[in-house]
N, CA and C atoms as a LAMMPS dump frame, in Angstrom:
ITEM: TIMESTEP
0
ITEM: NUMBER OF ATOMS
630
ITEM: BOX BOUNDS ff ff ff
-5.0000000000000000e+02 5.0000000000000000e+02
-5.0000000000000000e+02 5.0000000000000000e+02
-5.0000000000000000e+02 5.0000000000000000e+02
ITEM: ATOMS id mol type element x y z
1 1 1 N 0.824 -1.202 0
2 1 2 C 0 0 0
3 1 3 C 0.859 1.253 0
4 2 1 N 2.108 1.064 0.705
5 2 2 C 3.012 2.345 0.398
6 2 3 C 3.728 2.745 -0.764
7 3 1 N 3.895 1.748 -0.782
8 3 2 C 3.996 1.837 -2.911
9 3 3 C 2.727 2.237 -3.59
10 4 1 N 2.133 2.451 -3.203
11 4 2 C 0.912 2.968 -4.386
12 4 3 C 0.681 4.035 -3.583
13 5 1 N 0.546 4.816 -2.551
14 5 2 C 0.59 5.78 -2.116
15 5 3 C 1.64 6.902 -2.697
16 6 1 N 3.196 6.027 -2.972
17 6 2 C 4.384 7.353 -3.193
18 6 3 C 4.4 7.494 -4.723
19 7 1 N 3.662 6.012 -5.544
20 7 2 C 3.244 6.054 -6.749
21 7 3 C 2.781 7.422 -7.141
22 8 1 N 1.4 7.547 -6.127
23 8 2 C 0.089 8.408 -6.92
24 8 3 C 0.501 9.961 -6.493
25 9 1 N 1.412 9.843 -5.31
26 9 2 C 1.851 11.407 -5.082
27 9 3 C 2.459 11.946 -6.148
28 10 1 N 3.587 10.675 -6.334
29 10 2 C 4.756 11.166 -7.722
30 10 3 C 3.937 11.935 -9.336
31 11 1 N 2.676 11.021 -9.418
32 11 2 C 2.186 11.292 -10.596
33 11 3 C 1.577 12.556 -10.542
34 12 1 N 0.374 12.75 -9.424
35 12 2 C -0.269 13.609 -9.364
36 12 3 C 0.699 14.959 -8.935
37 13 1 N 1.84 15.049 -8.759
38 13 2 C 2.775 16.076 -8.523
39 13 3 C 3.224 17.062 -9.524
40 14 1 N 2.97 16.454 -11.159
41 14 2 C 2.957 16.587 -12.232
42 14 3 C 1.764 18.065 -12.942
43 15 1 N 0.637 17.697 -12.313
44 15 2 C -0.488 18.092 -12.969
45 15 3 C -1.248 18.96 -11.437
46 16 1 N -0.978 18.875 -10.585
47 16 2 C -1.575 19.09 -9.088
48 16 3 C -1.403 21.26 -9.329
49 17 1 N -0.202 21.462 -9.357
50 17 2 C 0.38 22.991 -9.344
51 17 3 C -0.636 23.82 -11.038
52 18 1 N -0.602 23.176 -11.862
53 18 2 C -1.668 23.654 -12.746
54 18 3 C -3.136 23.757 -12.902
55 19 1 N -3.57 22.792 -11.731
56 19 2 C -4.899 22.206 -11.384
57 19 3 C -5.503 23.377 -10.515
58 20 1 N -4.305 24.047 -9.615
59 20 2 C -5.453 24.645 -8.678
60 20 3 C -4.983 26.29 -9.31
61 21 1 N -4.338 26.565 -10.333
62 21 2 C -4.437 27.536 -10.708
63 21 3 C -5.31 28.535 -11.4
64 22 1 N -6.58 27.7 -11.863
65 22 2 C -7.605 27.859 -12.894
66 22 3 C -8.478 27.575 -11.915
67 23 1 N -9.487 28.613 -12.353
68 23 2 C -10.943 28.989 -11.667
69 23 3 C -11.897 28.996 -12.269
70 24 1 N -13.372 28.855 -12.339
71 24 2 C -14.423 28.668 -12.829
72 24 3 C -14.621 30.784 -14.011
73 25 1 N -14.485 30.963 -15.003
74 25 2 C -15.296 32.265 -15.422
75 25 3 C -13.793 32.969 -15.223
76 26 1 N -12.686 32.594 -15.517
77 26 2 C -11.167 32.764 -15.222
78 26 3 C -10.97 33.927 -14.541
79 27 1 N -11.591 33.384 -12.926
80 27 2 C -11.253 34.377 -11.693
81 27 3 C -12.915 35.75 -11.874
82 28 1 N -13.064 35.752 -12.743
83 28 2 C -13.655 36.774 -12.959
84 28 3 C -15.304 36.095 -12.18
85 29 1 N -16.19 37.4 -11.142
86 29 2 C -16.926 37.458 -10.837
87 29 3 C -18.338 36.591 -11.266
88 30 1 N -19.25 36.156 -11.043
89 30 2 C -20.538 36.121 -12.067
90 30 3 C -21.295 36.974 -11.3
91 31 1 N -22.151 37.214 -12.482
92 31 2 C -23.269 38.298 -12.961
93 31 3 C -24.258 38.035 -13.551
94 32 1 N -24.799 36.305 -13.198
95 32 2 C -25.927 36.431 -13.819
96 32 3 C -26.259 35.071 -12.95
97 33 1 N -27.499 34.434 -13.367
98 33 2 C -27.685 33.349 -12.797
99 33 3 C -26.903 32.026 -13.476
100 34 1 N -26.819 31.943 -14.902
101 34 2 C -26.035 31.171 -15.493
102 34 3 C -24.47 30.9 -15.337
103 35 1 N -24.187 32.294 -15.212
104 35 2 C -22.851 32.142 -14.855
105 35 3 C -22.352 31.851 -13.428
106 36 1 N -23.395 32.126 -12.835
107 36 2 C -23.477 31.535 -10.797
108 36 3 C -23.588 30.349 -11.224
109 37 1 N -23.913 29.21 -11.99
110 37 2 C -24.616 28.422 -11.881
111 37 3 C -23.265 27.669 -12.452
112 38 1 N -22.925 27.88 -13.489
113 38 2 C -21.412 27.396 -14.163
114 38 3 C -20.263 27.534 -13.5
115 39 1 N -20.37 28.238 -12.706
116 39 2 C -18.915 28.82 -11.813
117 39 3 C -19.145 27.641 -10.378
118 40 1 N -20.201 27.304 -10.163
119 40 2 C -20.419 26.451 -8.767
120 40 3 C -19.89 25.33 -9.567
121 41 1 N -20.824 25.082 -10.839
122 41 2 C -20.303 23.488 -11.226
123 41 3 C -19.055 23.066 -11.329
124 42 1 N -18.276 24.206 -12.028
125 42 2 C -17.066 24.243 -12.591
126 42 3 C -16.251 23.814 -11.471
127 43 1 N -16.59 24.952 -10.221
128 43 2 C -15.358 24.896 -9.262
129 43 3 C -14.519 23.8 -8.205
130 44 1 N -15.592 22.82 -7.925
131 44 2 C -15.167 21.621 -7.283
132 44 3 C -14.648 20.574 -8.039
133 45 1 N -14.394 20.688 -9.157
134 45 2 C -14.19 20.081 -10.335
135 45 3 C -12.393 20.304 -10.788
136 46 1 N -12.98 21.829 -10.883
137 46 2 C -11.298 22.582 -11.353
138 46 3 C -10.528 22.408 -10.052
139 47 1 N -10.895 22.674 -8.669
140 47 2 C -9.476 22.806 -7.813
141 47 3 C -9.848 21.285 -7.633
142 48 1 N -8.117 20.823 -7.622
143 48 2 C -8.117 19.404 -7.932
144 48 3 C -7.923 18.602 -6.266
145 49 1 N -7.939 19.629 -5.016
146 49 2 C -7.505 19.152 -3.721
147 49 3 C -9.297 19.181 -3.466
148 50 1 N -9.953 20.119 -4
149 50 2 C -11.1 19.981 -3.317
150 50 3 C -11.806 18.718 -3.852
151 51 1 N -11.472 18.388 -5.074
152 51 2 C -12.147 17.143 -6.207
153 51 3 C -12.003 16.208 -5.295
154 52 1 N -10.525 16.151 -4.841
155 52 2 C -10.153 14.879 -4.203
156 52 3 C -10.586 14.344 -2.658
157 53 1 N -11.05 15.576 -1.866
158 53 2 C -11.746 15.067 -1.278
159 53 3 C -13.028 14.953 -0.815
160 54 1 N -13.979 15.593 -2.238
161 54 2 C -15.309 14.876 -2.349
162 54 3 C -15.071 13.46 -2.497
163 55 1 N -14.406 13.202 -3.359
164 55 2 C -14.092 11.376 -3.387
165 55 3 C -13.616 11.043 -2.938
166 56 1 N -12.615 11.269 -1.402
167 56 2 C -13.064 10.424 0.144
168 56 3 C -13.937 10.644 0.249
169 57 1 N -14.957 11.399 0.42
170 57 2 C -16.455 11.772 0.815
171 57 3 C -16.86 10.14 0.314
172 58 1 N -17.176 10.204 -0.455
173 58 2 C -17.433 9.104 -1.19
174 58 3 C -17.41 7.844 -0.872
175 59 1 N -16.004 8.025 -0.921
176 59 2 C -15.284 6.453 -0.649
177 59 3 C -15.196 6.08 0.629
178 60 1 N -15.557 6.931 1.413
179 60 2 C -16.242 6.49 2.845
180 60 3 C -17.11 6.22 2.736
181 61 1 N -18.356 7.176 2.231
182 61 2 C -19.838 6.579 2.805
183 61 3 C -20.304 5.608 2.041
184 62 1 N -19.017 4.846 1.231
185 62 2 C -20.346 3.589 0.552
186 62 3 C -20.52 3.028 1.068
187 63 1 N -19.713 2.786 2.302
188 63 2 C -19.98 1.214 3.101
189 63 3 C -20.587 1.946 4.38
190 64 1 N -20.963 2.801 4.374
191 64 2 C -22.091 3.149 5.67
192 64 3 C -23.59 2.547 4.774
193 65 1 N -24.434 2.258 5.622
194 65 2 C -25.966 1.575 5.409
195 65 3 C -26.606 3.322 4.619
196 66 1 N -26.412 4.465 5.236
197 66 2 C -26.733 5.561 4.834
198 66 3 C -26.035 5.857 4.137
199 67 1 N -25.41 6.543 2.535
200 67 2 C -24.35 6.579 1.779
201 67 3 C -24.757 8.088 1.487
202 68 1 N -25.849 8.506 1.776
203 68 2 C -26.477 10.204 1.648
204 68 3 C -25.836 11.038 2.542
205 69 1 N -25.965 10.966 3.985
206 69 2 C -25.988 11.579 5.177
207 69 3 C -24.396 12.314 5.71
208 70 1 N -23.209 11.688 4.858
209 70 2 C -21.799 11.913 4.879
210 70 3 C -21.93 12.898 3.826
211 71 1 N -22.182 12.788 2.301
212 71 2 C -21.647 13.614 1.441
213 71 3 C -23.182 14.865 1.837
214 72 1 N -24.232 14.821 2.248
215 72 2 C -25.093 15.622 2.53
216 72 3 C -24.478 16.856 3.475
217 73 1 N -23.741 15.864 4.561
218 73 2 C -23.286 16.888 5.661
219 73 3 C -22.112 17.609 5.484
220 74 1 N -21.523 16.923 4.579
221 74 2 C -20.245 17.888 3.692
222 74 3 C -20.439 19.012 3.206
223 75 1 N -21.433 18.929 2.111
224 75 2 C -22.252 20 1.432
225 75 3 C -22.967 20.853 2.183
226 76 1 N -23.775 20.682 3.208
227 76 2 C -24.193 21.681 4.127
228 76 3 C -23.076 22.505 4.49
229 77 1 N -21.837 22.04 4.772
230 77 2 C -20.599 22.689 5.843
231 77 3 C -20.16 23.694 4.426
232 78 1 N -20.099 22.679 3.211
233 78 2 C -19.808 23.593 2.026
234 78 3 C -20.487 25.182 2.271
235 79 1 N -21.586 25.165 1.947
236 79 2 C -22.367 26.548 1.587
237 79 3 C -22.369 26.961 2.889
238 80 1 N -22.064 26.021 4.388
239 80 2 C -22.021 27.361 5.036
240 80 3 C -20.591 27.855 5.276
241 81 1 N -19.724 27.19 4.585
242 81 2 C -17.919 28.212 4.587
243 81 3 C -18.771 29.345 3.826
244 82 1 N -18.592 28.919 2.772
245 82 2 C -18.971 30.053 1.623
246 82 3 C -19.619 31.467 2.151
247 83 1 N -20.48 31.072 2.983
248 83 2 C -21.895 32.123 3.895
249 83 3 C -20.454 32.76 4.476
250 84 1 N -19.87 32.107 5.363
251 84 2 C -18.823 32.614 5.979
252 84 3 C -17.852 33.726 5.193
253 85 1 N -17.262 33.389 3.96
254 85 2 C -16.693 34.346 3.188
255 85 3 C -17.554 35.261 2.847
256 86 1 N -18.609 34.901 2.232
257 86 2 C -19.694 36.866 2.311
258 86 3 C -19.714 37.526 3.209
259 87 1 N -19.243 36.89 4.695
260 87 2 C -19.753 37.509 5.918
261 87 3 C -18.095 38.135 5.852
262 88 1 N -17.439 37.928 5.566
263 88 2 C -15.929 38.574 5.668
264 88 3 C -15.3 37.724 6.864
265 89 1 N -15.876 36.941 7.08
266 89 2 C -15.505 35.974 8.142
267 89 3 C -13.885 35.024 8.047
268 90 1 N -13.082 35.064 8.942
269 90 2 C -11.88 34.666 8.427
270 90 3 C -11.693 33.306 9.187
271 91 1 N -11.197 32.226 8.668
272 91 2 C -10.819 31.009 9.472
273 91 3 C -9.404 30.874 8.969
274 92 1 N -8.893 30.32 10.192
275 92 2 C -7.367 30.732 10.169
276 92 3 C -6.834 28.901 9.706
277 93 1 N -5.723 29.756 9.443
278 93 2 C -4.984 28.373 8.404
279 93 3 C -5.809 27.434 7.464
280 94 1 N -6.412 27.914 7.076
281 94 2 C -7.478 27.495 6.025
282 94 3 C -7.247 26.45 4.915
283 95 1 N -6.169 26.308 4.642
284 95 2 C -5.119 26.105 3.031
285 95 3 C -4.661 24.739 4.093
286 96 1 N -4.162 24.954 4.866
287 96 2 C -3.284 23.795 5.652
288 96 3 C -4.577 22.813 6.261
289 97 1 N -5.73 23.249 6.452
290 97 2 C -7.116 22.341 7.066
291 97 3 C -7.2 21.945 6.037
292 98 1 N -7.408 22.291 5.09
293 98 2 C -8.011 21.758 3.481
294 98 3 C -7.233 20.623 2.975
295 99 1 N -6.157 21.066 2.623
296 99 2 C -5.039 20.03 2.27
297 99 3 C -4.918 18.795 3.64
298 100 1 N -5.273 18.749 4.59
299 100 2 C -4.799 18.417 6.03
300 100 3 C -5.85 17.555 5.832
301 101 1 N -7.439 17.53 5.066
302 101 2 C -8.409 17.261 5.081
303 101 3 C -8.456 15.924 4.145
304 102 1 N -7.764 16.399 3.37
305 102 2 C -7.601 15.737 2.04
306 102 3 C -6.491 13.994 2.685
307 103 1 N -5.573 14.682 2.974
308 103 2 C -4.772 13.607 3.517
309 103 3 C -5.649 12.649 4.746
310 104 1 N -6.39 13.138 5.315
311 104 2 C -6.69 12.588 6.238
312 104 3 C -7.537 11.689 5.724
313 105 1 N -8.947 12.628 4.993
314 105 2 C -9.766 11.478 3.977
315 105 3 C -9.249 10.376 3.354
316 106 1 N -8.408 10.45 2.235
317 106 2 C -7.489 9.753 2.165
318 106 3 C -7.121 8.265 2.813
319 107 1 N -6.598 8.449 4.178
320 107 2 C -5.847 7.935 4.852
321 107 3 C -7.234 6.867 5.012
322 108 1 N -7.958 7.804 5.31
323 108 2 C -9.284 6.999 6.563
324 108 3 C -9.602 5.85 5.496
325 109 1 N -10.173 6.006 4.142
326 109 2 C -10.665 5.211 3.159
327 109 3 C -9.525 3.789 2.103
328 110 1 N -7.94 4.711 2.696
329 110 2 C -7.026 3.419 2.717
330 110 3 C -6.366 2.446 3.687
331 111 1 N -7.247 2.919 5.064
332 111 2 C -7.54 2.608 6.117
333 111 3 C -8.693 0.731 5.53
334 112 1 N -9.147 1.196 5.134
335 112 2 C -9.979 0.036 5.34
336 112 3 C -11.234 -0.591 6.416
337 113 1 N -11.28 0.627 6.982
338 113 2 C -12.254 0.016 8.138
339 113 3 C -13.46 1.629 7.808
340 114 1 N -14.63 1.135 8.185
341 114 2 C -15.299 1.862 8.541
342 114 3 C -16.13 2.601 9.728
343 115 1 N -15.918 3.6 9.364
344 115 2 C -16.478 4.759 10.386
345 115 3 C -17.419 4.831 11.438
346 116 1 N -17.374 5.82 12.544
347 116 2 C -18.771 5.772 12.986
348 116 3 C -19.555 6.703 11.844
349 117 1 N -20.689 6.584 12.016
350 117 2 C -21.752 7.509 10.962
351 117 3 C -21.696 8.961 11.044
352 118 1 N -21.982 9.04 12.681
353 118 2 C -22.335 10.401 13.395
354 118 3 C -20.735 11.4 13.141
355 119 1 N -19.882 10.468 13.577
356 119 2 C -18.222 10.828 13.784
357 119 3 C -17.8 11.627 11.983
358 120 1 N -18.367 11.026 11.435
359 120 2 C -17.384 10.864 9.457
360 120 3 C -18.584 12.317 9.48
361 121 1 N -19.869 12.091 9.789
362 121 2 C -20.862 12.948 8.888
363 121 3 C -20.047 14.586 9.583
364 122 1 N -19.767 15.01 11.09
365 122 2 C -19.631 15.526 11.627
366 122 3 C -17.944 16.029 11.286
367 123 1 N -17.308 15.165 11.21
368 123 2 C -15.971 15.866 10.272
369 123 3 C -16.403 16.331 9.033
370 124 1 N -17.08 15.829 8.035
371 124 2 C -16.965 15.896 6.961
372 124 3 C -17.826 17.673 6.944
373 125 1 N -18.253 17.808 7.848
374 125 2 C -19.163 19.085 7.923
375 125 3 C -18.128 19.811 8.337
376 126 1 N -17.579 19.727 9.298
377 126 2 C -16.075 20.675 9.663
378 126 3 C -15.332 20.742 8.24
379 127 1 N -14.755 19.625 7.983
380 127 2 C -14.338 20.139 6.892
381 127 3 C -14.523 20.699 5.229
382 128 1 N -15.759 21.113 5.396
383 128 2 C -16.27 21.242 4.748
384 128 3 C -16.969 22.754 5.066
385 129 1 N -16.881 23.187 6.087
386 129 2 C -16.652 25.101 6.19
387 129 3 C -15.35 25.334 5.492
388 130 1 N -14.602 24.583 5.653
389 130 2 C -12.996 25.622 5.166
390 130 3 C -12.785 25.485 3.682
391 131 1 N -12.882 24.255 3.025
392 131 2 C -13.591 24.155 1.549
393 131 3 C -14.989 24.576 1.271
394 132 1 N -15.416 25.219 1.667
395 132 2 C -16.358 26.156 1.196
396 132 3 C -16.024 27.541 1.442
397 133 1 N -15.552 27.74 2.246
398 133 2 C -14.692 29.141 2.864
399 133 3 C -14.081 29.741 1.793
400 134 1 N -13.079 28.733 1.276
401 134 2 C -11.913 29.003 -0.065
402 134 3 C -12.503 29.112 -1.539
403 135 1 N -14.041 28.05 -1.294
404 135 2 C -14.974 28.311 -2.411
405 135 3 C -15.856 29.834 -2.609
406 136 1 N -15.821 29.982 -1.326
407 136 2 C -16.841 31.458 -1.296
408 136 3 C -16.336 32.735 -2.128
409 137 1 N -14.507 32.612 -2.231
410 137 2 C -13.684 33.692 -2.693
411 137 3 C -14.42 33.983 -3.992
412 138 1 N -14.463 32.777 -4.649
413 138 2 C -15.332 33.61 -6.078
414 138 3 C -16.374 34.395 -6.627
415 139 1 N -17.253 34.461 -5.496
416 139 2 C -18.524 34.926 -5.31
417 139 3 C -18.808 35.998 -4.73
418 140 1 N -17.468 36.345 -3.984
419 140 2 C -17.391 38.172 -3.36
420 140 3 C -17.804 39.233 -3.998
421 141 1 N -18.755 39.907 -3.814
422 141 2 C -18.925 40.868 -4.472
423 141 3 C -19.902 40.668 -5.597
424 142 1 N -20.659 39.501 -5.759
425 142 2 C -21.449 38.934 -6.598
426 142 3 C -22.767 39.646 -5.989
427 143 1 N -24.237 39.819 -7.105
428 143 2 C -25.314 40.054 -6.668
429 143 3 C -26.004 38.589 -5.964
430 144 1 N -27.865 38.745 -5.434
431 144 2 C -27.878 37.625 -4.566
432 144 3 C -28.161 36.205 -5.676
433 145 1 N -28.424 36.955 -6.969
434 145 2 C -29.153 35.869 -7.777
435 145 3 C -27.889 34.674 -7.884
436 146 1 N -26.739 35.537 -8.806
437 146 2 C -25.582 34.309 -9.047
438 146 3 C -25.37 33.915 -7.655
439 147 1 N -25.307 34.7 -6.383
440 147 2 C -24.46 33.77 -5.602
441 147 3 C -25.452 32.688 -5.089
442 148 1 N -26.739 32.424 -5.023
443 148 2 C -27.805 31.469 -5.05
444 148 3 C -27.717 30.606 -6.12
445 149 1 N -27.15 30.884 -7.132
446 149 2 C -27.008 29.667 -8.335
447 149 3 C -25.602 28.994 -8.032
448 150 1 N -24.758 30.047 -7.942
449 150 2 C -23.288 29.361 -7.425
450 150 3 C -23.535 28.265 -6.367
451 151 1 N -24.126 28.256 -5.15
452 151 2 C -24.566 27.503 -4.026
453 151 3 C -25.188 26.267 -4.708
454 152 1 N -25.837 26.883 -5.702
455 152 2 C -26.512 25.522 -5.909
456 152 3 C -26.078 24.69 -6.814
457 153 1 N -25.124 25.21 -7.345
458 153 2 C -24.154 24.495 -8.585
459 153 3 C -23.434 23.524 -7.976
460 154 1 N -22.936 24.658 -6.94
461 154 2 C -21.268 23.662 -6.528
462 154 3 C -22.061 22.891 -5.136
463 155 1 N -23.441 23.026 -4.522
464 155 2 C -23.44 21.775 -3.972
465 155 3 C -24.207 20.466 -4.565
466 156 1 N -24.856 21.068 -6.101
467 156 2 C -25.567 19.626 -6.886
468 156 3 C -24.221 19.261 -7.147
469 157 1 N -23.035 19.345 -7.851
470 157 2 C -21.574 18.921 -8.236
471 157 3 C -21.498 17.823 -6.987
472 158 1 N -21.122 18.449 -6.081
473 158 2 C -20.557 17.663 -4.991
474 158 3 C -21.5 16.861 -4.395
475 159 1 N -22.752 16.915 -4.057
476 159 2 C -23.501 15.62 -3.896
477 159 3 C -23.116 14.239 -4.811
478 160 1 N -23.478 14.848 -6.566
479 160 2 C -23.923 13.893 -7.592
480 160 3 C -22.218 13.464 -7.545
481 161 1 N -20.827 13.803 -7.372
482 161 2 C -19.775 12.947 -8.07
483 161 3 C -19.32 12.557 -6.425
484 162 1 N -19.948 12.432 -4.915
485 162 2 C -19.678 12.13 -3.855
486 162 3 C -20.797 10.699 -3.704
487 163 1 N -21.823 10.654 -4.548
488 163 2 C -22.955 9.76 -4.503
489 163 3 C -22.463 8.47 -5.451
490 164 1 N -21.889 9.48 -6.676
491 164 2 C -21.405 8.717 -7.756
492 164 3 C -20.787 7.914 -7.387
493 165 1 N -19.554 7.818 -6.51
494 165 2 C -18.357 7.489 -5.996
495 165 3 C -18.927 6.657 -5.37
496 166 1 N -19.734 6.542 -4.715
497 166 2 C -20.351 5.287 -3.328
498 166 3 C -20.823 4.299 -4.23
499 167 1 N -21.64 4.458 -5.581
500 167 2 C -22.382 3.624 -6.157
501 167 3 C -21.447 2.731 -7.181
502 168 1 N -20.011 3.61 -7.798
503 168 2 C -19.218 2.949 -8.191
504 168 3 C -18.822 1.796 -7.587
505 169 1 N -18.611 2.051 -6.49
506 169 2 C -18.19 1.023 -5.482
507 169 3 C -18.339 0.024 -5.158
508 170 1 N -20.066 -0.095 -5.521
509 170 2 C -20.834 -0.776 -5.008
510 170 3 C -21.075 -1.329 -6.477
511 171 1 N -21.62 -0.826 -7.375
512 171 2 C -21.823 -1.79 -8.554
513 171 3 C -21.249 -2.112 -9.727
514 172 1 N -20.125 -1.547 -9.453
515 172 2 C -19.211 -0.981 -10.851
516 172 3 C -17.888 -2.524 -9.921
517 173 1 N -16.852 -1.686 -9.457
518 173 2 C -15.985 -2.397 -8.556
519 173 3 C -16.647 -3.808 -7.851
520 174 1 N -17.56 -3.86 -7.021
521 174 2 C -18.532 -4.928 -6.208
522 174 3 C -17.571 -4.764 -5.091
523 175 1 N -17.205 -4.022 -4.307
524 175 2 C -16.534 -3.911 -3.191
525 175 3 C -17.512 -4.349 -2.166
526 176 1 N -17.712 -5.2 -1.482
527 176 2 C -18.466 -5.348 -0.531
528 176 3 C -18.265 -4.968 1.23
529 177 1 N -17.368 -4.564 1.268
530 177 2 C -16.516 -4.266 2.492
531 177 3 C -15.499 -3.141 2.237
532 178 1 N -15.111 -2.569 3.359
533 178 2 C -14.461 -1.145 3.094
534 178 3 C -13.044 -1.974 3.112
535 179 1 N -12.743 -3.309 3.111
536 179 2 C -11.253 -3.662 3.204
537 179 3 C -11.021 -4.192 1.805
538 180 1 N -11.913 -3.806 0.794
539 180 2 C -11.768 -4.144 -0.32
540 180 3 C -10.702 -3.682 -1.057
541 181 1 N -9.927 -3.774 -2.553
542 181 2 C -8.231 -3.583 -2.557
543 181 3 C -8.767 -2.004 -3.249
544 182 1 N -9.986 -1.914 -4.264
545 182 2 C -10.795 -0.541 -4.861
546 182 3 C -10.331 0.532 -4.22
547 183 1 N -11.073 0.517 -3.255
548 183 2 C -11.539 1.95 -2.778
549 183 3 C -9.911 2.075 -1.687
550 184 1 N -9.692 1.101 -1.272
551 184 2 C -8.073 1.766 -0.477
552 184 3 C -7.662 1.852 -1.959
553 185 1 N -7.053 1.724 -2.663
554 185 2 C -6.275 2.469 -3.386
555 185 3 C -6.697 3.076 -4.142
556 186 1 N -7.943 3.718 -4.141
557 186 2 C -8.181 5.322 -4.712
558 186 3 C -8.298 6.04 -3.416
559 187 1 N -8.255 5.544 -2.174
560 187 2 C -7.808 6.712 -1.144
561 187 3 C -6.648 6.909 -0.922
562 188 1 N -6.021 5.906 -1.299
563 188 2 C -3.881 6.345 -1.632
564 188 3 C -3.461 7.379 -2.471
565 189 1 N -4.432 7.19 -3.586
566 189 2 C -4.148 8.196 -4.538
567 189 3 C -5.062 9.402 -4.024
568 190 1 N -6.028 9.481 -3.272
569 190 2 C -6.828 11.1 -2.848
570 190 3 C -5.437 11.59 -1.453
571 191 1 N -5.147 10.55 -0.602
572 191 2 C -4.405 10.846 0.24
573 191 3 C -2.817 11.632 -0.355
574 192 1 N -2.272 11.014 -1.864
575 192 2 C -1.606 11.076 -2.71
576 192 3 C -1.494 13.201 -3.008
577 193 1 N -2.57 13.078 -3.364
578 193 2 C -2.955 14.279 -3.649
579 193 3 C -2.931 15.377 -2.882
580 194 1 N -3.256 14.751 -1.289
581 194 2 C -2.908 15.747 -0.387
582 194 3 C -1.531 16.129 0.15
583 195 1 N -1.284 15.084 0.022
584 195 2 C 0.674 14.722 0.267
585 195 3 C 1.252 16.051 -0.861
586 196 1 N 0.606 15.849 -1.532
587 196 2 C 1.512 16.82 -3.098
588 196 3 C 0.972 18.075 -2.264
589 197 1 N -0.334 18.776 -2.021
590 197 2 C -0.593 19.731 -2.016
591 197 3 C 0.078 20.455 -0.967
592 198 1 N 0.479 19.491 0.189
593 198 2 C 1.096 20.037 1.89
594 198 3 C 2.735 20.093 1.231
595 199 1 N 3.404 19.502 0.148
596 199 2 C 4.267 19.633 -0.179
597 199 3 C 4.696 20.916 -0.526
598 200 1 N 3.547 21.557 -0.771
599 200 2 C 4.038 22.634 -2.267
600 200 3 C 3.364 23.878 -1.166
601 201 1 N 2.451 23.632 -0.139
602 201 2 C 2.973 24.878 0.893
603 201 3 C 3.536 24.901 1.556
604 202 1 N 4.618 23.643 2.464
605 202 2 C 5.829 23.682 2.984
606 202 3 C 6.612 24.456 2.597
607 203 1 N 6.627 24.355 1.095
608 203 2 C 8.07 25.036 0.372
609 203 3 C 7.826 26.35 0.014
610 204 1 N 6.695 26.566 -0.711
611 204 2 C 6.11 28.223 -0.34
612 204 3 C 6.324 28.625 0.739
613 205 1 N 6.624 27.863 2.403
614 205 2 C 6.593 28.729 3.442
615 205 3 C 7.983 28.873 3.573
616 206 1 N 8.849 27.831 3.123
617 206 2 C 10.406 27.915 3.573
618 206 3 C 11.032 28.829 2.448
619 207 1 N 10.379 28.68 0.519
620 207 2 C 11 29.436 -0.119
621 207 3 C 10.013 30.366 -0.773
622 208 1 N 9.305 31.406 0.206
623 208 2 C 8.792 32.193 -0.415
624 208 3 C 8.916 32.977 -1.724
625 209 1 N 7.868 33.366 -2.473
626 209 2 C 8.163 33.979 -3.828
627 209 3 C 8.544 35.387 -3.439
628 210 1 N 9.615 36.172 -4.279
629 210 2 C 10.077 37.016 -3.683
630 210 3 C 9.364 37.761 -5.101
């Protein structure tokens, strides 16, 4: 398993620094309902740390009896970071929870065992203010219509490819158990992903851009 863990860091190390550079409407505001609506879809999609851990989202709750109630409570925590950034509201170390989030998801789903319900739904809502927090940046300064379509973009996105992910699992793969070989090693590679991302602000902190 540690071999496919330093595997998926190595690869995704490649493509990870271009991934989170690009934004939904390229940085630029929306102003309409369509473009609220494209900029939500777009955005959990384009940053590739947040992609990765809707799918721990995922790849946890297939093997809970409830497979809704984890990626549901994610998405709630989503739109209320976001609420939080309109409010000018600041949560500190934000970038390091996120990435921190990612690894951990990760870990838990190449872990192999499953969760309590209450415990996963209740992180996944914590972490899921601070990825929504970082999601809200795009929407500053937006009227109420787009930022109501944005909300609803980027939390239909993240339900439907966090739901997706459970059902793969289940009928695609036939994983019947969370100790199945599937889903740990696509949480090596989400954990993978976080590994790259804590990499690349270590070194931003030791070799700042001057």
């Amino acid at each position: 398993m540690t071999r496919y863990f330093a595997l998926a860091a190595a690869m995704i190390l490649t493509t990870a620094t271009a991934a989170s550079a690009h934004h939904p409407l390229g940085g630029m505001t929306p102003t309409s309902f369509t473009e609220g609506f494209l900029s939500g879809l777009g955005h959990p999609v384009i940053g590739f740390d947040h992609l990765a851990f809707v799918i721990a989202v995922g790849l946890i709750a297939a093997f809970h009896r409830n497979r809704v109630l984890m990626p549901a409570a994610f998405v709630a925590g989503t739109v209320g970071g976001a609420v939080l950034t309109l409010a000018a509201v600041t949560l500190p170390v934000a970038e390091l929870v996120i990435t921190g989030s990612v690894i951990a998801g990760g870990a838990v789903a190449m872990r192999g065992r499953v969760t309590d319900l209450r415990m996963a739904g209740g992180l996944a809502a914590g972490a899921g203010l601070f990825h929504g927090w970082a999601y809200g940046a795009t929407i500053v300064g937006a009227e109420t219509t787009p930022i109501l379509a944005y909300l609803a973009g980027f939390g239909l996105v993240q339900m439907t490819i966090a739901i997706g992910v459970a059902m793969l699992v289940h009928t695609v793969w036939k994983a019947l158990d969370a100790e199945a070989l599937q889903p740990r090693l696509a949480g090596a590679v989400v954990a993978g992903v976080g590994v790259t991302y804590m990499v690349e602000i270590v070194e931003g902190v030791i070799f700042p851009v001057m």
